[in-house]
N, C-alpha and C positions, 0 to 999 in steps of 0.2 A: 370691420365688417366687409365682406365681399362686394363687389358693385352686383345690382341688381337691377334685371331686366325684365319688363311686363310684355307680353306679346298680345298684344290686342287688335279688335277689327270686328266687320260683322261675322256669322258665322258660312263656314263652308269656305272661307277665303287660302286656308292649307295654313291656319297657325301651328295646328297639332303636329302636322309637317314637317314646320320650320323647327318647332321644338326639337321633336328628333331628332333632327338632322343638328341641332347646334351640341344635343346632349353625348350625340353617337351612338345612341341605343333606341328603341322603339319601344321608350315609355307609356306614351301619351297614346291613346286609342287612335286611327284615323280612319275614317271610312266617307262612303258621298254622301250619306245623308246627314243633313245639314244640326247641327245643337248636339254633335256625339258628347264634348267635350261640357262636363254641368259644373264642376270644383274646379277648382285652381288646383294647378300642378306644379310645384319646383324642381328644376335638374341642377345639377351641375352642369354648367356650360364653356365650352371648347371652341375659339375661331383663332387659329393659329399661337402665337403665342399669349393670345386672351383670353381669360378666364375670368367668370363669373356666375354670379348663380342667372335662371332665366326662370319665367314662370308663364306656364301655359294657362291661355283662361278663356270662361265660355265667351261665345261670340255675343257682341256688342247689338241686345234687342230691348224694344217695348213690350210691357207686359203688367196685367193692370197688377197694384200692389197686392204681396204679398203671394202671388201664383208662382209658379216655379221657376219660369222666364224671370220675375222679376228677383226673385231669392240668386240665380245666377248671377244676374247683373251687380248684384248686392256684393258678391264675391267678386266678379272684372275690379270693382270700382274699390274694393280694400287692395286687390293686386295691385294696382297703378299708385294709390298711397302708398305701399311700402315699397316699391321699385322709387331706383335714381334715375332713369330714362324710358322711355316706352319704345316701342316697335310695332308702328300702325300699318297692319299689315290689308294691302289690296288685292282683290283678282285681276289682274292685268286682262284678260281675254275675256272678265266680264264685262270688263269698262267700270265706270264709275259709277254708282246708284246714289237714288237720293239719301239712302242708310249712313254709305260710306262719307258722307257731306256732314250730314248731320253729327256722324261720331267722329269727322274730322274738328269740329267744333267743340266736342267731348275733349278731347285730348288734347287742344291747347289752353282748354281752363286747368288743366290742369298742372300747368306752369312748370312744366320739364321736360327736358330735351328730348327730340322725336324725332325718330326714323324713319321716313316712308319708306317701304317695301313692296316693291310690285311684287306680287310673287305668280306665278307663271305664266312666266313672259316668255318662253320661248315660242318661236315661230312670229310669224307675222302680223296677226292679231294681239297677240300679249305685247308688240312694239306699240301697236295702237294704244291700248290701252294705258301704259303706263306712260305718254305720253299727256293721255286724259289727265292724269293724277297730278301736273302740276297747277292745274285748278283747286285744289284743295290748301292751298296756299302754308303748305309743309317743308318747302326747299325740293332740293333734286330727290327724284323716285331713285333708291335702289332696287335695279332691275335682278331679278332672280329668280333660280326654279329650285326652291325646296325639295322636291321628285329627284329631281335629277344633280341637285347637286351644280348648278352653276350661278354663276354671279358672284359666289360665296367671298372674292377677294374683294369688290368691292362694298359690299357689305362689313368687311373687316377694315377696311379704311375708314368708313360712316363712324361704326363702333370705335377703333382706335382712337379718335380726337375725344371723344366724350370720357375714355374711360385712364384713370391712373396709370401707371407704368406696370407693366404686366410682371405677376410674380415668378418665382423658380418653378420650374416644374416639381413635382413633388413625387417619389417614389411609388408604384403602387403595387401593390400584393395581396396576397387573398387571405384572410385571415382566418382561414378555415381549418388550413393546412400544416399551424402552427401551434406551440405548446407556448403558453400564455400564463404567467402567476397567477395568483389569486388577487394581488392587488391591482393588476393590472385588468382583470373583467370587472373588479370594482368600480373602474375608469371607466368603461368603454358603456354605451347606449344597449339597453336590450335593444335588439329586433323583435319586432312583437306583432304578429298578421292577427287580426279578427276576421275569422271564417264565420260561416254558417246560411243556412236557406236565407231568399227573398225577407224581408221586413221581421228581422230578427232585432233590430233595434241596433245593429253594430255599429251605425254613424252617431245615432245619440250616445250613446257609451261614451266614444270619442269626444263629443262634444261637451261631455261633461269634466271629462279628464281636463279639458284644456281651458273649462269654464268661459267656453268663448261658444259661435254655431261658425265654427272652420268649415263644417261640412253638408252639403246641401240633406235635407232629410224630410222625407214626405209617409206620408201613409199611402200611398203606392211603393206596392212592391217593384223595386227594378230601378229606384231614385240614380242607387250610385252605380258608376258603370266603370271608370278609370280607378285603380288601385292606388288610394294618393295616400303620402308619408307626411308624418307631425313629428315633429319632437315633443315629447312629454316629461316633465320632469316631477318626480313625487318621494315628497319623503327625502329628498336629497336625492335621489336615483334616476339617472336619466336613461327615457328610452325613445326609442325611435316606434312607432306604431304606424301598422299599415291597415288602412279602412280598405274592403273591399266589397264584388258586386258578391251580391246573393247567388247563391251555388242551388243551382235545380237540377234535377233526373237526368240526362244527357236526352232521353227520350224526347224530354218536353223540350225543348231547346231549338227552336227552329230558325229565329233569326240571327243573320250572322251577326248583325252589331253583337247581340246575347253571345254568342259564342266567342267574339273576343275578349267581353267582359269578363268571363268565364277564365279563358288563356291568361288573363292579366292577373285572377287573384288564386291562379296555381302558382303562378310566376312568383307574386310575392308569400305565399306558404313556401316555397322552394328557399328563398332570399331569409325569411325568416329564421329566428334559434328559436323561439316561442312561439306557438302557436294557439290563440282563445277560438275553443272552437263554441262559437252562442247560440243557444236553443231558447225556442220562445216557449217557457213554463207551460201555458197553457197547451203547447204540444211539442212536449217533450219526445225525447229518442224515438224518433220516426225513423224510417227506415232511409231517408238520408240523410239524416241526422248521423247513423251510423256510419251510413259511407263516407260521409264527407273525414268522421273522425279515422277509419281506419285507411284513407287516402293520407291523411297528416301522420300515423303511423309509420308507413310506408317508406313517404318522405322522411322520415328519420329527425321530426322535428319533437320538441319538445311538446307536451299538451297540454292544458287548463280547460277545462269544463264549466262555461257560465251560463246556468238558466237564467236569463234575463225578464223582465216584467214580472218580480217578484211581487210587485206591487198588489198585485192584481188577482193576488192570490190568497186564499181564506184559508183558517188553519194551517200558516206556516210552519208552527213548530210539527207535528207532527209527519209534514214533509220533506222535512230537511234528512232527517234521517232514511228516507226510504232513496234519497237521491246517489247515494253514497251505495247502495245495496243495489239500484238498479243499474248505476255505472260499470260495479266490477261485475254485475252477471252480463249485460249485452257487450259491454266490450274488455274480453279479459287480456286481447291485445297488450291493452294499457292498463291494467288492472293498479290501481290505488290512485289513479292519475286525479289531480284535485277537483274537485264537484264544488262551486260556488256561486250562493243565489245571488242575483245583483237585479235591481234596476237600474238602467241607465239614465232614467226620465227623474227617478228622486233622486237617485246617487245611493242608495241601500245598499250595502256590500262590498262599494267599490276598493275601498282601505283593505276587506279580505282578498281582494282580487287579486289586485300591485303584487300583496304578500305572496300570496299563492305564484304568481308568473314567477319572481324571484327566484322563489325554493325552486321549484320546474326547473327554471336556467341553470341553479346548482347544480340539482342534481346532473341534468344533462351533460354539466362539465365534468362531473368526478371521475376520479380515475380509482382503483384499487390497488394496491399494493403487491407487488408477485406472489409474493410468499402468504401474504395471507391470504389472498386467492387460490391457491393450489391447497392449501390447508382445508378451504371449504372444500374444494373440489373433491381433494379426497373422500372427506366425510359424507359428502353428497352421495358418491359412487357406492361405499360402501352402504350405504344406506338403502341406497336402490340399483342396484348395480344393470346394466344396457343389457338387452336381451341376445339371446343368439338368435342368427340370423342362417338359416339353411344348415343348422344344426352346426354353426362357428361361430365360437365365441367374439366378442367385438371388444375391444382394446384401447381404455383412454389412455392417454401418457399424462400429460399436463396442457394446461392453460393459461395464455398469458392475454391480459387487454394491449389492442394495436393500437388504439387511438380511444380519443372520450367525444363527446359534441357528435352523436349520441355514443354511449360506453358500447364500445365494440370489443370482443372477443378474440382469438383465435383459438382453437382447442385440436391438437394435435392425438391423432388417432389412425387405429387401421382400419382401412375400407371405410372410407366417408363417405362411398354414395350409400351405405347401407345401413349407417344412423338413421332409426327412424324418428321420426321428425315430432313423435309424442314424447319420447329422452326428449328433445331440444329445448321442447316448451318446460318439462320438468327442469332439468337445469335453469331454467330464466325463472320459472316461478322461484325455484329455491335462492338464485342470486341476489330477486330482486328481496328477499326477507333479512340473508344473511348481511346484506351492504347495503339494505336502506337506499334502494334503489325504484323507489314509487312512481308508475304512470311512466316513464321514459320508454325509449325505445332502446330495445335490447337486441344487440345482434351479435350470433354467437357462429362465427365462421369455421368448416370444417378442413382440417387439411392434414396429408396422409403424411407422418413420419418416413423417412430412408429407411430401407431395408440396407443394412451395412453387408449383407450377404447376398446382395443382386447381381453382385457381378461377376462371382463364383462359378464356374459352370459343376454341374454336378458328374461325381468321379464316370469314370463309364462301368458299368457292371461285369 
């Protein structure tokens, strides 16, 4: 097991910061107002030749039980049992508060090894302060500015004594870019983002998957805000799942916090191979219901369609079937893509769900064969052969798939700006029938064949 790092403190002190800055990337949301951070985060984490996992968590507050302050604290307080050391992080330039005292006393019941971190300390007041902070009776303050990126080596000496001898570095590469067996995606974790508007129910889902509450979940809309990853395993199938904030109009969207939550769970639809995009039954395919799906479209990710709070719903059978009919008419983008009722709150459906991401994944990997590609393509043409365009005929050759993750095309012809773009969609409708190619994203790239006689000049008269 990796060593594991809890980053704790009260809130607004730059943990979310420090995160970053130890992951190398700008996971964690950060912003000045104070409780951005409500779930626990884990990265992989990087200080020189140390490696270990680290986990971001909300700022250390009172909150009477059961309010959302205190459902936060509920998560700090499972982060710091599952970490091997803590990192009790201060405001150096705010000086020391009675907070910081108090959850200094927090965190040495808790009986493992602790790091003080002044953290922005540069200049002349953050000297002051983190001078304060040997009152808190934690050993020597590591002085540091997460912002800026200094202190960082002595920070790595703090870390170095507490942690094992540091492992080999490890090769890394994108695996996106690569032709992969079939037993070998057998191995590997779905990536799986749950999209959809405000209070769609997508943290509960989650929370049911892992029959634990990992994830903070309220009846306000706007609970989750950071895009945070679970490992899931079902059925023997392991997958990686990313919770994310509820997706509004861009119109309505006026605070920036909202707008980075926003940025973080494109981020992970982008990161993602699957995509669940969840509609709340009782208001099903609204019209950003729609965008949001033909946004994941776009993105070239795999789809799953879950109306969620089936529960709650009367004469289910006879809607089950209208949901399948109202998918492929409003978005024929993705036309057969899977439509499945679930609550997340009983668990109703969720067995078809897993199923359904699955087949998605599949299909989204498959590749076609040349030749029996070109066999359809024929028959296709012939069947409905491209129209002329300024009274000239328009000239397929053949088509081969360039890549699969999502099944991509190339189709060799003349004059490709002049394929009209209702052929295109014909071809993909007919692709997706003949190869069993349901709900994925289909891209079929146009590019003009050599004229072997271009370089000819013609005879003179």
């Amino acid at each position: 097991m990796p060593f594991t790092i809890a980053i704790i403190g009260r809130p607004n002190v730059g943990k979310s910061t420090l995160f970053n800055r130890l992951v190398g990337q700008k996971l964690a949301l950060v912003d000045d107002e104070p409780g951005v951070t409500r779930d626990r985060r884990e990265g992989n984490g990087r200080l020189g030749d140390l490696e270990f996992t680290v986990i971001d968590t909300a700022g250390l507050d009172e909150g009477a039980r059961g309010s959302l302050t205190a459902r936060m604290q509920e998560q700090t307080e499972t982060a710091i049992a599952l970490a091997d050391a803590l990192m009790f992080v201060i405001d150096a330039r705010a000086g020391l508060t009675p907070n910081d005292r108090a959850f200094a006393d927090f965190a040495r019941r808790a009986n493992k090894p602790v790091v003080l971190v002044a953290n922005k300390s540069e200049g002349r007041h953050g000297e002051v302060g983190a001078m304060e902070s040997y009152a808190l009776g934690l050993g020597d303050p590591v002085q540091i500015s997460a912002e800026h990126g200094e202190g960082l080596s002595d920070l790595y000496d703090s870390l170095r004594v507490l942690m094992p001898d540091p492992t080999e570095e490890a090769e890394e590469f994108d695996d996106d870019d690569i032709i992969v067996s079939d037993e070998d995606l057998a191995k590997r974790p779905i990536r799986v983002a749950i999209v959809g508007r405000p209070n769609a129910g997508k943290s509960t889902l989650i929370n049911h998957l892992l029959g634990e509450d990992r994830l903070l979940t309220s009846a306000e809309a706007g609970t989750t805000r950071d895009s945070i990853s679970v490992e899931v395993t079902w059925a023997g199938r392991d997958f990686r799942v990313f919770d994310t904030a509820g997706l509004r109009r861009r119109a309505r969207i006026d605070e920036k916090l909202e707008k980075l939550s926003v940025a973080d769970a494109l981020r992970a639809v982008r990161f993602a191979e699957v995509v669940v995009m969840m509609m709340d039954a009782q208001n099903r395919f609204e019209e950003q219901d729609l965008r949001i799906a033909d946004l994941i479209e776009r993105e070239g990710r795999a789809v799953v369609l879950a109306v969620n709070k089936w529960d709650l719903m009367e004469k289910k059978g006879s809607l089950v079937s209208g949901l399948r009919t109202d998918a492929d008419h409003l978005l024929p983008q993705i036309k057969g893509a899977p439509v499945v009722a679930v609550s997340g709150l009983m668990g109703e459906g969720i067995d078809r769900l897993m199923t359904a991401i699955q087949q998605a994944y599949a299909v989204w990997n498959k590749r076609v064969p040349t030749a029996a590609l070109n066999r359809w393509f024929e028959q296709a043409v012939d069947a409905n052969p491209p129209p002329s365009v300024s009274g000239r005929r328009l000239k397929l050759n053949y088509i081969t798939q360039a890549k699969a993750r999502p099944p991509s095309f190339i189709l060799f012809c003349s004059r490709a700006d002049a394929v009209p773009t209702s052929y295109l969609r014909y071809l993909t409708n007919s692709m997706r029938e003949a190869f069993d190619l349901p709900g994925t994203p289909i891209r079929i790239m146009l590019r003009e064949k050599a004229n072997p006689f271009a370089h000819k000049r013609k005879r003179p008269s």
